[in-house]
N, C-alpha and C positions, 0 to 999 in steps of 0.2 A: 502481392504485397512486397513492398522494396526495406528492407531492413536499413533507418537509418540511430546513429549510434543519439543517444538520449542528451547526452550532453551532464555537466556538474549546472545544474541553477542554486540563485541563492535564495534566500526565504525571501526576499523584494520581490523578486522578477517571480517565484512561483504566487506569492500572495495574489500579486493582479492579476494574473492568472484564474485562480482560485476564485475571486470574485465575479470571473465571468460563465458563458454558457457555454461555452466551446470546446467540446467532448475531446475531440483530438488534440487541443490545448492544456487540458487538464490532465489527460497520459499522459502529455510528454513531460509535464510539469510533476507529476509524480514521480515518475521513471527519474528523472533529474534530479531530485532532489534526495534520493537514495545513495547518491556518490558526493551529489554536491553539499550537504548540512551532515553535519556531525553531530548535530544536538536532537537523538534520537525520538525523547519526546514528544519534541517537536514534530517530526516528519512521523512518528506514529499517529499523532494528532490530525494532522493533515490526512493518512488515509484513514481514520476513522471517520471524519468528516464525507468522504466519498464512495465509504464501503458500502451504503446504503442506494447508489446514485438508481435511478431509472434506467439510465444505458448502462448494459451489461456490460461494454469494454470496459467504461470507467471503475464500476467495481469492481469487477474480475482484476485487474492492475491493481486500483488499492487491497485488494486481498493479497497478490502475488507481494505486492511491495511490503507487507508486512512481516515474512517468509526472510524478503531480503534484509531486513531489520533486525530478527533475530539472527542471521547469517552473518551481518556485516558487523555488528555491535556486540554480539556476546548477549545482548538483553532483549528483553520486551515486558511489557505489564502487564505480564497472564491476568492479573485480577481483572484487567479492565478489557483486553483484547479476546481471550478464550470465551467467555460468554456469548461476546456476540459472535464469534463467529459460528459458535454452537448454533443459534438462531438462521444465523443465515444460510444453513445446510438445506433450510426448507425452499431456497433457491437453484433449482435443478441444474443452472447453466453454472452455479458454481460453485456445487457440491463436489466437485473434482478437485479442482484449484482448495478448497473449503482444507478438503482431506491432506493436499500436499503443502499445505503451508503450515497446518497443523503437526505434520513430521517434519518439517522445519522448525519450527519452535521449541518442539521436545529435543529434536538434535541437538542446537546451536545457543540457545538461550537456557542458559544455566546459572539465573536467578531465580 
């Protein structure tokens, strides 16, 4: 695997994105949108949308990108984000990722 950098996107260019099927489009478009939108909400909204996906990369990434949302912002909406991630612990391939964004959260997000 060739490490390339994610890029900043804006909510345009990741929405069409978002509206299609293409797994490695929707990383990138995640990844992207964690430097590129500053309107947290939003880009938490976005991975909550894909935290569920059927490919495990796609949610493993929105799980990670969460992690960087409490990292990059100061915040995240335990009320509505902790729950389910609790839930989705009962996913073996991402009950690691599960456990390390959840100590991201408690570190960095201090709302």
């Amino acid at each position: 695997i060739k490490y390339e950098p994610a890029g900043n996107w804006s909510k345009e260019d990741a929405d069409r994105v978002f509206n299609g099927n293409d797994s490695k489009k929707i990383i990138d478009a995640l990844l992207g949108i964690i430097n590129g939108v500053d309107e947290f909400e939003w880009v938490q909204a976005a991975c909550l949308k894909f935290i569920n996906h059927q490919d495990q990369w796609v949610a493993g990434t929105a799980v990670n990108c969460l992690g960087d949302i409490a990292r990059i912002h100061g915040k995240i909406d335990k009320h509505k984000v902790l729950p389910i991630l609790e839930r989705l612990k009962k996913r073996p391939e991402l009950e690691g990722k599960i456990e390390d964004v959840l100590d991201d959260i408690e570190m960095f997000a201090k709302d």
